[in-house]
C-alpha positions in Angstrom: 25.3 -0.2 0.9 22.1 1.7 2.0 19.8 -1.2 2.6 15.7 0.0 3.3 14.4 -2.6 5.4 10.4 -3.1 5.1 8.3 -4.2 7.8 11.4 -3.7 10.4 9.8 -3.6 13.4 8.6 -7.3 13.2 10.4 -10.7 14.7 12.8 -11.1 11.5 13.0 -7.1 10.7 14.7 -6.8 14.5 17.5 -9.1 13.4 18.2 -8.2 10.0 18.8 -4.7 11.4 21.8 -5.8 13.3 22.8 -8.1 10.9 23.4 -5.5 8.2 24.9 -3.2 10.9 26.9 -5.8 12.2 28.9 -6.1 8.5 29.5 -2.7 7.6 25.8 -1.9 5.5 23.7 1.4 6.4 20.2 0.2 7.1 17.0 2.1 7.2 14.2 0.8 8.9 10.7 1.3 7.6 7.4 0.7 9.6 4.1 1.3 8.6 3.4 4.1 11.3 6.3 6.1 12.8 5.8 5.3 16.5 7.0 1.7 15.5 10.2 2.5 14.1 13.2 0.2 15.9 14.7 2.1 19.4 18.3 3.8 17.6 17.1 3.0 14.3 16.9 5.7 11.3 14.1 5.1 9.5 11.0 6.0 7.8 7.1 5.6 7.6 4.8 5.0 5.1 2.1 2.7 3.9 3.4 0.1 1.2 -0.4 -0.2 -0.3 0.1 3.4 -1.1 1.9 4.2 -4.7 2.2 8.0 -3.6 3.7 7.0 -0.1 5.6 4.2 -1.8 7.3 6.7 -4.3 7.7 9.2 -1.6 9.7 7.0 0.8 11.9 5.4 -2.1 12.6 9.4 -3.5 13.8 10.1 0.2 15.8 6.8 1.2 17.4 6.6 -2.1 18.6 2.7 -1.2 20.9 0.9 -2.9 18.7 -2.2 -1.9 15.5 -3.2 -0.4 14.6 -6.4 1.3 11.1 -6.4 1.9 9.7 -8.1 5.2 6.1 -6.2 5.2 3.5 -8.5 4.6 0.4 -9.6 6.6 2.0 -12.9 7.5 -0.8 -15.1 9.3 -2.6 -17.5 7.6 -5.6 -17.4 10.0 -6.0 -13.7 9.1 -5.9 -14.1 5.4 -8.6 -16.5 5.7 -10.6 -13.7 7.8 -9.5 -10.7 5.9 -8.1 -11.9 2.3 -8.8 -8.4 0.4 -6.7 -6.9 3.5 -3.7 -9.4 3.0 -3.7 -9.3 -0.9 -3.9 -5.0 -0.5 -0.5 -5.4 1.6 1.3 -8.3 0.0 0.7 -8.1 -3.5 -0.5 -4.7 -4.2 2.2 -3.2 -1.6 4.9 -5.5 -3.4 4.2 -4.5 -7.0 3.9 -0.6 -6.0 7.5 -1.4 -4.9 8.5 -2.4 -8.0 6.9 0.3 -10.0 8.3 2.8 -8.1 11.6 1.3 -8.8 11.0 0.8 -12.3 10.7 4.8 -12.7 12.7 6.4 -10.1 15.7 3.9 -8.9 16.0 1.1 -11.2 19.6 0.6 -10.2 18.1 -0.4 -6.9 18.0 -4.0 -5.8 14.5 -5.6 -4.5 14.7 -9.1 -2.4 11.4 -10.0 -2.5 9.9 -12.3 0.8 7.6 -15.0 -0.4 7.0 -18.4 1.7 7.5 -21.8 0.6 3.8 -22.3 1.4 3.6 -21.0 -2.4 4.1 -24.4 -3.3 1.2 -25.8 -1.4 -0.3 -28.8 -2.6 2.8 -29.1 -4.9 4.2 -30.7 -1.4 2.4 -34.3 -1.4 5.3 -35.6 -3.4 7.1 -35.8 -0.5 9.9 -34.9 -2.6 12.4 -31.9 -1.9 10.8 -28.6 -3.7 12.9 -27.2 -6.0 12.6 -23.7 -7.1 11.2 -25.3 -11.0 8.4 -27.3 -8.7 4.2 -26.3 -9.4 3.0 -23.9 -6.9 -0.6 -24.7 -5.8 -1.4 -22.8 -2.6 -4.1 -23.7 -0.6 -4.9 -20.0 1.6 -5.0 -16.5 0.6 -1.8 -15.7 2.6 0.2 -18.3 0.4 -1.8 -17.0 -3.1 -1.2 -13.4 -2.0 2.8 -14.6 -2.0 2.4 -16.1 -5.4 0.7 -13.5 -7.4 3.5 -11.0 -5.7 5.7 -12.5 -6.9 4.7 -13.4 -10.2 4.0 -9.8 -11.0 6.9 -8.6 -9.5 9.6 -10.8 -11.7 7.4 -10.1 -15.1 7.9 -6.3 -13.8 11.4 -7.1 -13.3 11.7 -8.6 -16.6 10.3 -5.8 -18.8 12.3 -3.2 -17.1 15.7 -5.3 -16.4 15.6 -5.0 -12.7 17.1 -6.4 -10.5 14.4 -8.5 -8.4 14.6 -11.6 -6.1 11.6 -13.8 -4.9 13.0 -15.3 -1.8 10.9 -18.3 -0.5 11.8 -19.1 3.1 10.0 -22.3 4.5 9.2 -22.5 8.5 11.5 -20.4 10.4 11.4 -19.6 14.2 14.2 -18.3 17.3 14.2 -16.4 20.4 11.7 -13.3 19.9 9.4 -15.1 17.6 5.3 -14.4 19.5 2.8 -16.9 19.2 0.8 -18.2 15.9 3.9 -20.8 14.9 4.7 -24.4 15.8 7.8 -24.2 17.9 7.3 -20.6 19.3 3.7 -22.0 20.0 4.7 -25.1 22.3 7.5 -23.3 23.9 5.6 -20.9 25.2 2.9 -23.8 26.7 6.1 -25.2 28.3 7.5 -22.1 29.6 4.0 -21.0 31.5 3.7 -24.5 32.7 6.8 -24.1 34.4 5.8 -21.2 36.3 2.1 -22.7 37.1 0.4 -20.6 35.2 -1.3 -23.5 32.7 -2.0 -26.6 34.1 0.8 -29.3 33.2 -0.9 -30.4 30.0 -0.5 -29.6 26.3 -3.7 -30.8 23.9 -2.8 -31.3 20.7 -4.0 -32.5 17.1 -2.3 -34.3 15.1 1.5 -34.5 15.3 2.6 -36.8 12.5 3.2 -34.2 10.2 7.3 -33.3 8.7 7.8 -29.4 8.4 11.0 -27.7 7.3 12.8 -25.7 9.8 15.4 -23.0 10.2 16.7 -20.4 12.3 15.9 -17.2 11.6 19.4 -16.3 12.3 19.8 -18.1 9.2 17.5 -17.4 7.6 18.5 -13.7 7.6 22.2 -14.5 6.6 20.3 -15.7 3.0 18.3 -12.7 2.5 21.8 -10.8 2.7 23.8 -13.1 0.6 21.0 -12.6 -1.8 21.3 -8.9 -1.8 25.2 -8.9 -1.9 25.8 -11.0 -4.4 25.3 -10.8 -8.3 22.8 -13.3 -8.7 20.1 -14.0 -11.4 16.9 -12.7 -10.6 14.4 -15.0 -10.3 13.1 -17.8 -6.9 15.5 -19.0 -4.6 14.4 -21.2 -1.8 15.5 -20.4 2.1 15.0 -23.8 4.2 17.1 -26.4 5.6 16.1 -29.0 3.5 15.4 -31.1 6.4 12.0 -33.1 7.6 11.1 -32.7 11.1 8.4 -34.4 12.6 6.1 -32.0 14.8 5.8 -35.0 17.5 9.4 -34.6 17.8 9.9 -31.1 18.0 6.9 -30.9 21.1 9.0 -34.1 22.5 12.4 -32.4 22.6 10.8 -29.2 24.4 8.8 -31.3 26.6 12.7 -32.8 27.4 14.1 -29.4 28.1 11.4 -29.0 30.6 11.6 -28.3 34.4 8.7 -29.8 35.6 7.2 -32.5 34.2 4.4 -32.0 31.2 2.1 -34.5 29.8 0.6 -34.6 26.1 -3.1 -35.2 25.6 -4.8 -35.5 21.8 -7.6 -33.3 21.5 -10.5 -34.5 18.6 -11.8 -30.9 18.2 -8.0 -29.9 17.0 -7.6 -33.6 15.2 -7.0 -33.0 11.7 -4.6 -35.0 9.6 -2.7 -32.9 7.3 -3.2 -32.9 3.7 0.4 -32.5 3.1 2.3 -34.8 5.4 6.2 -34.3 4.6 6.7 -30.6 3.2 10.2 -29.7 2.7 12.7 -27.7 0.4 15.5 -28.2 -1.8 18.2 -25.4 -1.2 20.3 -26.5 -3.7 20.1 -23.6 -5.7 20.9 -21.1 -3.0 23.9 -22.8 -2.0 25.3 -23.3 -5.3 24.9 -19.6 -6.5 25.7 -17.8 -2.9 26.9 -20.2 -1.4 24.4 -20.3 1.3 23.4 -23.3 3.8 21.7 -23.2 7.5 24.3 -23.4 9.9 22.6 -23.2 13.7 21.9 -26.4 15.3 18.2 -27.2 15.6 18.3 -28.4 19.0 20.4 -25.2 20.3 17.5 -23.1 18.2 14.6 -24.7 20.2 16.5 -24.5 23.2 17.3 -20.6 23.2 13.5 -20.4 21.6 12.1 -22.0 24.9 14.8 -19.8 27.0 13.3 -16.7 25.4 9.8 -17.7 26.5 10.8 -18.1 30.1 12.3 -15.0 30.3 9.0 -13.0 28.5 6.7 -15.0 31.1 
């Protein structure tokens, strides 16, 4: 299968290229400006908030499927720039699927949300299934939502083929700063070599995320592609809760030297949204589809990264 690959030069793009490789598909790699594109990989570049470069590309590639990474993916940023991140995630996303609509609707489109779509949805506490409210609380997460919205009403007038994947918090070796775990390993791995003083400040800790490799995480967005599968939202987590004091603790084991922990008031906050996790019931049931990697091992091999880069 001819697989186009969106947003390819990012953390996950890097290791869904292999992965496809690695069983046989042909990817093609495509970055929004050609000095970008993957060492070895073929490819193309064009600007997804384009329809004419949009159609272009899709006329050229001729893909059997699409799994599209490119987004503006930082929360932070959508806050500072949200016309920017609603241009690239939802406009870029629907110009996707109008393009297929008229010139490869044989084509299949995995779609790459965030479980952050369900927002506020999340002080259940409960497990988020696929059927559960979606109230986001930041651009990034609205800009996910309306993408996806649009696209699956697209998908449904036309009788495409379209899936809205919603992965929850995923990290692994590679992964730069601006997440949790990548975050704290990377404290840890420049206090080793002295360049930070021994401490890491902190707010507040007490809050469960759901975490998964991206190595998994990956192995989902290919299942979902493979397989003959409804269209429609499938959730991509663990379904696990993991305390953020406890992942900063099991780092702070792994560590060389030792490292102490100080709260800092300025980044106090308590969360609004204490446990947030997601059912992946429905992804294992219909592809058969569950996270694998230990967590530990993950974090481990996340922190090893980070000492190798510093």
């Amino acid at each position: 299968m001819k697989v186009l690959v969106t947003g390819a030069d990012g953390f996950v793009g890097g290791y869904l290229l292999k992965l496809l490789s690695g069983l046989g598909h042909k990817p093609v790699a495509a970055v929004h400006r050609a000095g970008h594109l993957p060492a070895g990989s073929a490819g193309v570049a064009f600007d997804i908030s384009s329809s004419t470069e949009t159609e272009k590309a899709l006329k050229q590639i001729k893909a059997d499927g699409i799994i599209h990474l490119a987004a503006q993916s930082k929360v932070k940023a959508s806050w500072a720039e949200p016309a920017t991140t609603l241009l690239i995630n939802t406009i870029g996303s629907v110009n996707l699927v109008t393009t297929i609509a008229r010139f490869a609707p044989a084509t299949k489109l995995i779609l790459i949300g965030s479980g952050e779509e369900y927002g506020l949805a999340a002080k259940s506490g409960n497990p988020l299934t696929e059927e559960a409210a979606c109230l986001p609380q930041n651009p990034y997460s609205s800009s996910k939502l309306a993408m996806g919205q649009v696209a699956l009403q697209l998908a449904r007038r036309d009788n495409l083929k379209v899936i809205h994947a919603r992965p929850f918090n995923h990290f692994g070796p590679g992964q730069l700063e601006g997440y949790v775990v990548s975050d704290y390993a990377a404290q840890v791995a420049r206090i080793e070599k002295g360049l930070i003083p021994p401490v890491i400040k902190v707010g507040d800790l007490s809050s469960s995320r759901d975490f998964t490799d991206v190595r998994d995480v990956i192995r989902a967005y290919v299942l979902l592609l493979e397989k003959e599968l409804e269209s429609g939202i499938y959730n991509v987590c663990s379904g696990i809760p993991r305390e953020i004091k406890g992942i900063l603790e099991l780092l702070i084991s792994y560590a060389r030297v030792k490292v102490a922990v100080e709260v800092d008031p300025e980044r106090f906050r308590p969360s609004e949204v204490p446990v947030f996790i997601g059912s992946a019931d429905k992804i294992r049931q219909a592809a058969g589809w569950f996270a694998e990697r230990s967590f530990k091992e993950s974090v481990l091999e996340t922190l090893e990264w980070w000492r190798g880069k510093v």
